[in-house]
N, C-alpha and C positions, 0 to 999 in steps of 0.2 A: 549372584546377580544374573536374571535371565539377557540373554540378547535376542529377544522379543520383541518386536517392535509393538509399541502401546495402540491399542485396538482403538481403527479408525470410529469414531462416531456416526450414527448412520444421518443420511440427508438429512432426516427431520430433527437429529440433537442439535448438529451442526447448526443448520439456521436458526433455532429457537434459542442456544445462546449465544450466535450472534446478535439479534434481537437485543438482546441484556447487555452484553458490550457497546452495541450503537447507545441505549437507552440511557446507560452512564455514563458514558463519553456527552450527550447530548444534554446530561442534567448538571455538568460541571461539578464544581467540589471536589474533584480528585488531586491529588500531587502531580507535577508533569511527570513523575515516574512513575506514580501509578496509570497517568495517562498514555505513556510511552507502550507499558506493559498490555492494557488492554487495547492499545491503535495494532502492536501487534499480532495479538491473541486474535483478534478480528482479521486479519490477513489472512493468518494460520485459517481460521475456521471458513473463510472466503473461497480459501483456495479448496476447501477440503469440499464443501458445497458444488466449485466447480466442477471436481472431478466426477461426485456422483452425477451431476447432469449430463459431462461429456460422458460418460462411461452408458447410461441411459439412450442416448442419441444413438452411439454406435450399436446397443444391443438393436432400439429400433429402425435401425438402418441395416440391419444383418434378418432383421426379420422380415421386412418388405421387402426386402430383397431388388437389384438392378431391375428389373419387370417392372417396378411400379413407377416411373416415372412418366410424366401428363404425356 
């Protein structure tokens, strides 16, 4: 068994199947544990979405650099 950690998905998989989690969640019919299961897999993929934004912000905050402020 590797100790690998399972490759992050990039921005755009992340939100597109959040998208699908919301979509299901929103169209009911589930079990609360399947509901349970995908309220958190939506977490999971929230947070994984925030990071590439924060992670984006600080590269373009490194590229303007202190100079560019009004």
């Amino acid at each position: 068994m590797s100790d690998a950690p399972a490759q992050q998905p990039s921005y755009e998989e992340a939100r597109e199947e959040l998208v699908e989690v919301v979509r299901t969640l929103e169209a009911g019919g589930t079990t609360l544990e399947e509901s349970l299961a995908l309220w958190e897999r939506g977490e999971a993929l929230a947070k994984v979405c925030q990071e590439w934004l924060d992670g984006a912000r600080r590269r373009l905050d490194e590229a303007i650099g202190p100079d560019a402020e009004d």
